[in-house]
Backbone as XML, in Angstrom:
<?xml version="1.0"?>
<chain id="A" units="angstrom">
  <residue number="1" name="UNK">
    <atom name="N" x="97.689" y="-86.446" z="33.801"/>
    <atom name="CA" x="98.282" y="-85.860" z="32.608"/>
    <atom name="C" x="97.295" y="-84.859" z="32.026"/>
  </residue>
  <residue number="2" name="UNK">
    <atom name="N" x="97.784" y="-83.734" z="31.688"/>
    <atom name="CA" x="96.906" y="-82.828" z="31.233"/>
    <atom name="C" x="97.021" y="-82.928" z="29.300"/>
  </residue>
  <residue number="3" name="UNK">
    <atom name="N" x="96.033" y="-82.762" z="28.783"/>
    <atom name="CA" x="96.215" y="-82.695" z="27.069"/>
    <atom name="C" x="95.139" y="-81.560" z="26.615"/>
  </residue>
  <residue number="4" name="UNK">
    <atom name="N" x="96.007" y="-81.087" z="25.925"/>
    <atom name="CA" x="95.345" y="-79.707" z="24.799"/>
    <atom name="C" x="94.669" y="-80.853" z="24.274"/>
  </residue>
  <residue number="5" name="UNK">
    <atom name="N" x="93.384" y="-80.336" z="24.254"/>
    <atom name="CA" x="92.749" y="-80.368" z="22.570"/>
    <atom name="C" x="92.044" y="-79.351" z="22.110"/>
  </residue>
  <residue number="6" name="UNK">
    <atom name="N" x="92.689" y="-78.690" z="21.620"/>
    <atom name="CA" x="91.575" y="-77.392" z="20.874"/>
    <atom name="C" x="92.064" y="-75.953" z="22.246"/>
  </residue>
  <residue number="7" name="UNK">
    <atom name="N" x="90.603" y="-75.878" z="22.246"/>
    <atom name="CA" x="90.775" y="-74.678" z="23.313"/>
    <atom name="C" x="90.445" y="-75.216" z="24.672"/>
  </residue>
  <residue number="8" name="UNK">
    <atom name="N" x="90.144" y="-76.954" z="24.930"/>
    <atom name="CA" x="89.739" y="-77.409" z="25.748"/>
    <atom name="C" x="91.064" y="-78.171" z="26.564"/>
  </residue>
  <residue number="9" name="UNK">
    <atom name="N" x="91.138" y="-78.244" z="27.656"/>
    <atom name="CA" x="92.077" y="-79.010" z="28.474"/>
    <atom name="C" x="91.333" y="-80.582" z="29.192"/>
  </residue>
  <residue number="10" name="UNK">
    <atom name="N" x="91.954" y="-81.480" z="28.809"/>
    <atom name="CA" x="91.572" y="-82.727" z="29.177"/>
    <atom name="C" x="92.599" y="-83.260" z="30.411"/>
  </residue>
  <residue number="11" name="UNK">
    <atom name="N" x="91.818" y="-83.972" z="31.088"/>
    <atom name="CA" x="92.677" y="-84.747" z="31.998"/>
    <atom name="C" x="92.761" y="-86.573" z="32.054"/>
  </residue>
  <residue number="12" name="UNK">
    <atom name="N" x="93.970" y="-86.798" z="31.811"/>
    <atom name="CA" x="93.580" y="-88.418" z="31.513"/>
    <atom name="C" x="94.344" y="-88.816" z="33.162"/>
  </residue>
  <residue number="13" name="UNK">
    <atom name="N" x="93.509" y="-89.843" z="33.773"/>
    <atom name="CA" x="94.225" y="-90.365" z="35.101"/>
    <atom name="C" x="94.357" y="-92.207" z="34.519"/>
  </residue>
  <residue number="14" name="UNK">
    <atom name="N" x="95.645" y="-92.578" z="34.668"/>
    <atom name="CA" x="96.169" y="-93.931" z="34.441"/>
    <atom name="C" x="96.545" y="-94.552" z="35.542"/>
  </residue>
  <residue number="15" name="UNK">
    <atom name="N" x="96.212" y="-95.785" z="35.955"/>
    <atom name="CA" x="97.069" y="-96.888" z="36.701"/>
    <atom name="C" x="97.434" y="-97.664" z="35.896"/>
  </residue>
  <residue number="16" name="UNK">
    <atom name="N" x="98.857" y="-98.174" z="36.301"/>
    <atom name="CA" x="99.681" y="-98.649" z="35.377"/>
    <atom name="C" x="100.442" y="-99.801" z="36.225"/>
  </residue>
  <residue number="17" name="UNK">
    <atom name="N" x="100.091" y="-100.979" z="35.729"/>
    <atom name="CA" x="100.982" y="-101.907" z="36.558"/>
    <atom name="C" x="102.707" y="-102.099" z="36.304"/>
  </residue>
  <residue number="18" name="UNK">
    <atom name="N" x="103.737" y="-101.988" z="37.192"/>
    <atom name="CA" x="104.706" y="-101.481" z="37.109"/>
    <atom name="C" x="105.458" y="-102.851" z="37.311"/>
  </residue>
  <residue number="19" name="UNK">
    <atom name="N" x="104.616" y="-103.559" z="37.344"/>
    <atom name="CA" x="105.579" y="-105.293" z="37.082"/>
    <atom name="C" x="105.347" y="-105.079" z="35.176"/>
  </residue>
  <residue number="20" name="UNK">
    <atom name="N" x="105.101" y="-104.881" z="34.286"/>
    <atom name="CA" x="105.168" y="-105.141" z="33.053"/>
    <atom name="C" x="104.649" y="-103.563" z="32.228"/>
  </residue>
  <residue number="21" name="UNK">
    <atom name="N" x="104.387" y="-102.634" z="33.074"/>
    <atom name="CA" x="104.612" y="-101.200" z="32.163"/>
    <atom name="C" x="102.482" y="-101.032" z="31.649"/>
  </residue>
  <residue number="22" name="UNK">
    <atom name="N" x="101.960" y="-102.226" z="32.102"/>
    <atom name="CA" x="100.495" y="-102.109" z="31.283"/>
    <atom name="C" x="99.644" y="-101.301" z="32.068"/>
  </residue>
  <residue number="23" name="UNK">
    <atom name="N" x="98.801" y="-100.767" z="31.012"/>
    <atom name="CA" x="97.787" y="-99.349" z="31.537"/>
    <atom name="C" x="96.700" y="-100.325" z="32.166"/>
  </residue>
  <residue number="24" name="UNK">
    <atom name="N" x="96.103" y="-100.362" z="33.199"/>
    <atom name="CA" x="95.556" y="-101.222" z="33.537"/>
    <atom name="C" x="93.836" y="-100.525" z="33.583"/>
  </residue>
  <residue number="25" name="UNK">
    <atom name="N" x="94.027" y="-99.511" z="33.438"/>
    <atom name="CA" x="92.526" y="-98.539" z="33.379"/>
    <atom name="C" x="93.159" y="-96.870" z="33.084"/>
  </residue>
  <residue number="26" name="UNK">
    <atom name="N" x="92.223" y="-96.367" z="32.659"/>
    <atom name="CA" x="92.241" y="-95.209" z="32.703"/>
    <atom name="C" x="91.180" y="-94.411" z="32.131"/>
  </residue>
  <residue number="27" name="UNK">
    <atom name="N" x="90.859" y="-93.061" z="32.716"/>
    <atom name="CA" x="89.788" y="-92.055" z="32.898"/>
    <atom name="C" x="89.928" y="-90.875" z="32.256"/>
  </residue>
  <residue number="28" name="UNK">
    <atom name="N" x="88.922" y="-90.147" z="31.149"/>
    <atom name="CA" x="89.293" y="-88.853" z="30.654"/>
    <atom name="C" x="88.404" y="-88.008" z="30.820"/>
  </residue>
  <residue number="29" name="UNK">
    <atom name="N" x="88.630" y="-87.165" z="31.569"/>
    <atom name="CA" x="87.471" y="-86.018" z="31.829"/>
    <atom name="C" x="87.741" y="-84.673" z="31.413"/>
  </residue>
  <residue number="30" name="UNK">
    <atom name="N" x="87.212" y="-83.254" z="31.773"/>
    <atom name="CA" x="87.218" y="-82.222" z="31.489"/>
    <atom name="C" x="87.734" y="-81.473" z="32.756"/>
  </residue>
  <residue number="31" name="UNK">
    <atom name="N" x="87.642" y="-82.578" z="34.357"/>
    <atom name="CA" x="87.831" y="-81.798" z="35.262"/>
    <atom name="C" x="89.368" y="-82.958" z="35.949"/>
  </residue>
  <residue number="32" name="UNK">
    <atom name="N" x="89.507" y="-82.066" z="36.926"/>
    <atom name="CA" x="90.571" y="-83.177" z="37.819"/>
    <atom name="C" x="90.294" y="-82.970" z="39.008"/>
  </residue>
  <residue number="33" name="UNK">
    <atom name="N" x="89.210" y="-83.507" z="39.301"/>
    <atom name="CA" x="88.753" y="-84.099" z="40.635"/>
    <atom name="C" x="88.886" y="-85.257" z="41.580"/>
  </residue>
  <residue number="34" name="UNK">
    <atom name="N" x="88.287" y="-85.102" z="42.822"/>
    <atom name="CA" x="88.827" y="-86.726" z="43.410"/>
    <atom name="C" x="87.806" y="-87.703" z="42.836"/>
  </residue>
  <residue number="35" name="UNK">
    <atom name="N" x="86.326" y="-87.209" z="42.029"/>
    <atom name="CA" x="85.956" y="-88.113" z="41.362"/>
    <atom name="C" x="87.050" y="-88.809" z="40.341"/>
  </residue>
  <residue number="36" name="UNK">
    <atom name="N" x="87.303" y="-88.034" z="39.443"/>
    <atom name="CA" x="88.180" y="-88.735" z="38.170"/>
    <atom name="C" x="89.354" y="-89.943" z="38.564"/>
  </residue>
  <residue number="37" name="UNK">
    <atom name="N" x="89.810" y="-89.381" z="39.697"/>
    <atom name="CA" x="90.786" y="-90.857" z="40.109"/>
    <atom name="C" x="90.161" y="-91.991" z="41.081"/>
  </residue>
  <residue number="38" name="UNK">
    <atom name="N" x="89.094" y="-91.548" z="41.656"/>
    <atom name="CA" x="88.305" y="-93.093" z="41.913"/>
    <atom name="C" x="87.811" y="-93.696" z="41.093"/>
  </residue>
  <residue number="39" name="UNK">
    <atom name="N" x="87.146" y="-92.989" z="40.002"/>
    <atom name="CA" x="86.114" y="-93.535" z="38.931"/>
    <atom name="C" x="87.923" y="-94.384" z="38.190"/>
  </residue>
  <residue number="40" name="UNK">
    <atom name="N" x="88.958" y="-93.923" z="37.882"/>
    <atom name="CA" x="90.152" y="-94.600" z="37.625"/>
    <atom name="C" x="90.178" y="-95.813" z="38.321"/>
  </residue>
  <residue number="41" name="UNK">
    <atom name="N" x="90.253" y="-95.550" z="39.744"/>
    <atom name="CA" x="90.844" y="-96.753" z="40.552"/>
    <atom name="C" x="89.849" y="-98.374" z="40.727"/>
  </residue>
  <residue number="42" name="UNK">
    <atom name="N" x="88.634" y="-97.620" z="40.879"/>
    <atom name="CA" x="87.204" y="-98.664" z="40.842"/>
    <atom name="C" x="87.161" y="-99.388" z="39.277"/>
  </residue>
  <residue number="43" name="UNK">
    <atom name="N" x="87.991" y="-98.893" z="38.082"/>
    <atom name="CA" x="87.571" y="-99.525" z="36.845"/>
    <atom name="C" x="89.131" y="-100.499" z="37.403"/>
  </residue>
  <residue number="44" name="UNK">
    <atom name="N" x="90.044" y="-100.068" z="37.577"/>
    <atom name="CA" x="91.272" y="-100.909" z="37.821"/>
    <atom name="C" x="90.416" y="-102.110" z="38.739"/>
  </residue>
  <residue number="45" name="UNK">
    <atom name="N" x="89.805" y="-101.970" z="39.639"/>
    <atom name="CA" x="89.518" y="-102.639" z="40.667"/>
    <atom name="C" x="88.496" y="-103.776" z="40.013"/>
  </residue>
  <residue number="46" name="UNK">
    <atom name="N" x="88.312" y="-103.294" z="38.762"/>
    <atom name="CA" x="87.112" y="-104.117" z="38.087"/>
    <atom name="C" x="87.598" y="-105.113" z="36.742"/>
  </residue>
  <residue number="47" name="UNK">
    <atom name="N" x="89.169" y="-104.828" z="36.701"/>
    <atom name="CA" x="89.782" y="-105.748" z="35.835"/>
    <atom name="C" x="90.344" y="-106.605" z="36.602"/>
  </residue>
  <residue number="48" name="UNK">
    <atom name="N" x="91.276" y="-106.056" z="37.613"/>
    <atom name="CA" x="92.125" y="-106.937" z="38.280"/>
    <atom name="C" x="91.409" y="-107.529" z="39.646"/>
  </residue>
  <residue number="49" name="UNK">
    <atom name="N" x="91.528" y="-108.455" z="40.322"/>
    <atom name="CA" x="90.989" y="-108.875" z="41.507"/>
    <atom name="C" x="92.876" y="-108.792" z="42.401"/>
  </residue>
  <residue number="50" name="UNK">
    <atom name="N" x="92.999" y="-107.840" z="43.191"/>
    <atom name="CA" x="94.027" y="-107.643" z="43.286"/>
    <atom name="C" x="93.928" y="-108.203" z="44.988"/>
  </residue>
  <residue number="51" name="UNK">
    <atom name="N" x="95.493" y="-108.417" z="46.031"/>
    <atom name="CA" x="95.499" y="-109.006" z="46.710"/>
    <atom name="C" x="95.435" y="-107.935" z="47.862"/>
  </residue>
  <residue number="52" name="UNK">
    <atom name="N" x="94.928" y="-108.055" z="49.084"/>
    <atom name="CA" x="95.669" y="-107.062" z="50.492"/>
    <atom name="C" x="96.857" y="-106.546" z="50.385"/>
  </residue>
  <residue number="53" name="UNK">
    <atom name="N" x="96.707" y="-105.134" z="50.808"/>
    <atom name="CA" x="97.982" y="-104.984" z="50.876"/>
    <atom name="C" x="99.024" y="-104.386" z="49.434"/>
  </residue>
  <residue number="54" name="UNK">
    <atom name="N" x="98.214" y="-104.511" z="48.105"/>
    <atom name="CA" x="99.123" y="-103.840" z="47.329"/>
    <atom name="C" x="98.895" y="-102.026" z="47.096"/>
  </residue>
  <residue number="55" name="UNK">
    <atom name="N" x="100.676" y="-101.990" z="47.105"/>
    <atom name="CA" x="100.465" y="-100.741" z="47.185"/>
    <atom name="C" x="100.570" y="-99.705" z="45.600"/>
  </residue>
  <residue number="56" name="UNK">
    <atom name="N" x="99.486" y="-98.741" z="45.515"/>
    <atom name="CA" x="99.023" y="-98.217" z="45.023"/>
    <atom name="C" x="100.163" y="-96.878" z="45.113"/>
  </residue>
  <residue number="57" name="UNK">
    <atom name="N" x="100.808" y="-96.617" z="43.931"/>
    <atom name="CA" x="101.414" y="-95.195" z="44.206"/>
    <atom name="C" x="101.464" y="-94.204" z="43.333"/>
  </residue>
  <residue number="58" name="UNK">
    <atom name="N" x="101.474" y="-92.730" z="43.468"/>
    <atom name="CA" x="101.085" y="-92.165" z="43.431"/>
    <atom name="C" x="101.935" y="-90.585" z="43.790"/>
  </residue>
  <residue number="59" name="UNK">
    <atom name="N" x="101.581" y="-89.406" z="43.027"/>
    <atom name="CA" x="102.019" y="-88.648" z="43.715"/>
    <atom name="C" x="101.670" y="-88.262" z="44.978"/>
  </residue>
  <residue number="60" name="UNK">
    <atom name="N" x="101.537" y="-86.612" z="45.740"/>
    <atom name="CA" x="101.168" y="-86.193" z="46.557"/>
    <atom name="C" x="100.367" y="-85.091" z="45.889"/>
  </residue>
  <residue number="61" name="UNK">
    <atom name="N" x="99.626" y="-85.121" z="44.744"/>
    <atom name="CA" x="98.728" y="-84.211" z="44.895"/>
    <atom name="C" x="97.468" y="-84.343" z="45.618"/>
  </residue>
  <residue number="62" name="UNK">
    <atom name="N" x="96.553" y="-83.123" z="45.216"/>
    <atom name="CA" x="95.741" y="-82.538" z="46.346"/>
    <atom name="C" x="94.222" y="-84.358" z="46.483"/>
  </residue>
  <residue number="63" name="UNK">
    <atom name="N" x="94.517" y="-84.485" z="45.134"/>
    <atom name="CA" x="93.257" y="-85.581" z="45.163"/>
    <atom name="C" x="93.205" y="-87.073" z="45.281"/>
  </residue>
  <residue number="64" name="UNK">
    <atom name="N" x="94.827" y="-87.219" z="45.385"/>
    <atom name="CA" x="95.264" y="-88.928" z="45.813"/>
    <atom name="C" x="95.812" y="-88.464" z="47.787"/>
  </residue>
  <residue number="65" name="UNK">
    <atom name="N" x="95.754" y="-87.637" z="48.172"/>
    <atom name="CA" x="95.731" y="-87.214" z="49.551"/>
    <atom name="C" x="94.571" y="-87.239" z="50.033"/>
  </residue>
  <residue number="66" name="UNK">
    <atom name="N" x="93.080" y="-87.177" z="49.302"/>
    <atom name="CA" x="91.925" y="-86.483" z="49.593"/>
    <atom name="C" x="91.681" y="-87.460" z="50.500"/>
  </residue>
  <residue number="67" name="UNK">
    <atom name="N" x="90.668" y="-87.400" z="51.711"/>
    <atom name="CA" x="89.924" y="-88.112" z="52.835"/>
    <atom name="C" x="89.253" y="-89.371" z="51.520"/>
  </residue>
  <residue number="68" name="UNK">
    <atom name="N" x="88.498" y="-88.862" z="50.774"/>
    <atom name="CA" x="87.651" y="-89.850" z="49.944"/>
    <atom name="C" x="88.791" y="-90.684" z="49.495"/>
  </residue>
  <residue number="69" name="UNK">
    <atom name="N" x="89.614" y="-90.346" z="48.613"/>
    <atom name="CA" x="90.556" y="-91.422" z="47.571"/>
    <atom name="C" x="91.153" y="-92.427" z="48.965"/>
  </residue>
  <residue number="70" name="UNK">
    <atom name="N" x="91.761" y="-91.516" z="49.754"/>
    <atom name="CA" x="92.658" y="-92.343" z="51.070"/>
    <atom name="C" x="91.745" y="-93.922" z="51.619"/>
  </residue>
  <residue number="71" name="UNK">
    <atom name="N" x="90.493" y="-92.900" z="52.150"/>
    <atom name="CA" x="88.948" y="-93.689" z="52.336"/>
    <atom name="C" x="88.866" y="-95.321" z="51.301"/>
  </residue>
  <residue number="72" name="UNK">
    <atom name="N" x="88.762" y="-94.631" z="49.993"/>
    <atom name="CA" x="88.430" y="-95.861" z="49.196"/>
    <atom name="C" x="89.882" y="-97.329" z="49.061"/>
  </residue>
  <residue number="73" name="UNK">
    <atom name="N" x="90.837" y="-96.590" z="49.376"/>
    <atom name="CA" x="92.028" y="-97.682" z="49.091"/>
    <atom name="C" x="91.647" y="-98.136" z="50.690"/>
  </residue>
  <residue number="74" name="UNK">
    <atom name="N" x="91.342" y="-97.622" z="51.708"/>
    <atom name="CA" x="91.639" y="-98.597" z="53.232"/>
    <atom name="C" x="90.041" y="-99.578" z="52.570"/>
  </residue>
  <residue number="75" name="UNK">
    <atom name="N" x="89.349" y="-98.974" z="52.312"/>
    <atom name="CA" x="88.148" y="-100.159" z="52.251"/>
    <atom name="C" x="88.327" y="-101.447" z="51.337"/>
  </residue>
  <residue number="76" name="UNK">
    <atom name="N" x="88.854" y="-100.944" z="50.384"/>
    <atom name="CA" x="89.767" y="-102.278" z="49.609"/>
    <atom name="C" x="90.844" y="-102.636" z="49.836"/>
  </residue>
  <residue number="77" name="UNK">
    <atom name="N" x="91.047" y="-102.508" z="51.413"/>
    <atom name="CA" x="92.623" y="-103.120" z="51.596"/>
    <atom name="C" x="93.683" y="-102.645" z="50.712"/>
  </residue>
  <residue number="78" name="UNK">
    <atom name="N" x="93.883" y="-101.666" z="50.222"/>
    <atom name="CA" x="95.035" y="-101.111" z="48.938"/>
    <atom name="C" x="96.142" y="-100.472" z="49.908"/>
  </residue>
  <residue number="79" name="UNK">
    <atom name="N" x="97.195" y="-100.271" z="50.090"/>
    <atom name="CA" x="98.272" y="-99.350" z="50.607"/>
    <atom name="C" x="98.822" y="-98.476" z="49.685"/>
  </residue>
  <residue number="80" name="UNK">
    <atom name="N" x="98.081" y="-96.934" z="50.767"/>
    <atom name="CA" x="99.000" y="-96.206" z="49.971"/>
    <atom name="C" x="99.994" y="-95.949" z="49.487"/>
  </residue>
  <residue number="81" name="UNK">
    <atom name="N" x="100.868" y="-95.329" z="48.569"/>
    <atom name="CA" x="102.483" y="-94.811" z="48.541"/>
    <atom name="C" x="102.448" y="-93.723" z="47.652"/>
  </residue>
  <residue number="82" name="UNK">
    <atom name="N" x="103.447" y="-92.833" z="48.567"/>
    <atom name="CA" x="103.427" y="-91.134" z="47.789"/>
    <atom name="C" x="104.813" y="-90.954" z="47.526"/>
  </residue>
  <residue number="83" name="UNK">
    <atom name="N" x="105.070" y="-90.257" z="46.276"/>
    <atom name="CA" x="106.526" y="-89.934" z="46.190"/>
    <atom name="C" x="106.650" y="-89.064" z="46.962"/>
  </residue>
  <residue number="84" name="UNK">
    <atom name="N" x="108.072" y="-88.957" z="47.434"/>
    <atom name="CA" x="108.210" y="-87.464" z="48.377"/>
    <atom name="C" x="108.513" y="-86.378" z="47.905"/>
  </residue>
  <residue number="85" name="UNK">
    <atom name="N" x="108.747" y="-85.378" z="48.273"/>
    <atom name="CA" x="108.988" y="-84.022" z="47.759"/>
    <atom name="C" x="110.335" y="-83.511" z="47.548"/>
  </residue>
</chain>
């Protein structure tokens, strides 16, 4: 999600558990990098102790596609899912 503030553009990245609607982490930076949605996914990863296999979804932009983000969900067992186009 992108947000004005001022003359500055913020980026907030959320995971949101979709059994009950709750923000389960989320990240606000200045940039939208594939840092900003790992540094997202690793704080999720640090509330919930989550099981194999859940899938994580997501659009198809350029930084939930990236080798790194893809990378970090196979090492925690996470499955991807992309909306389609």
């Amino acid at each position: 999600t992108y947000i004005q503030y001022g003359p500055r553009t913020l980026y907030l990245s959320t995971i949101m558990d979709l059994y009950n609607n709750e923000v389960v982490a989320y990240t606000l930076d200045d940039h939208q990098q594939t840092s900003l949605i790992l540094d997202t996914l690793r704080a999720a990863l640090e509330k919930r102790n989550l099981p194999k296999g859940v899938l994580v979804h997501s659009d198809q932009g350029s930084v939930y596609s990236s080798y790194a983000y893809q990378k970090e969900l196979g090492a925690r067992n996470l499955t991807s899912s992309m909306s389609r186009r």
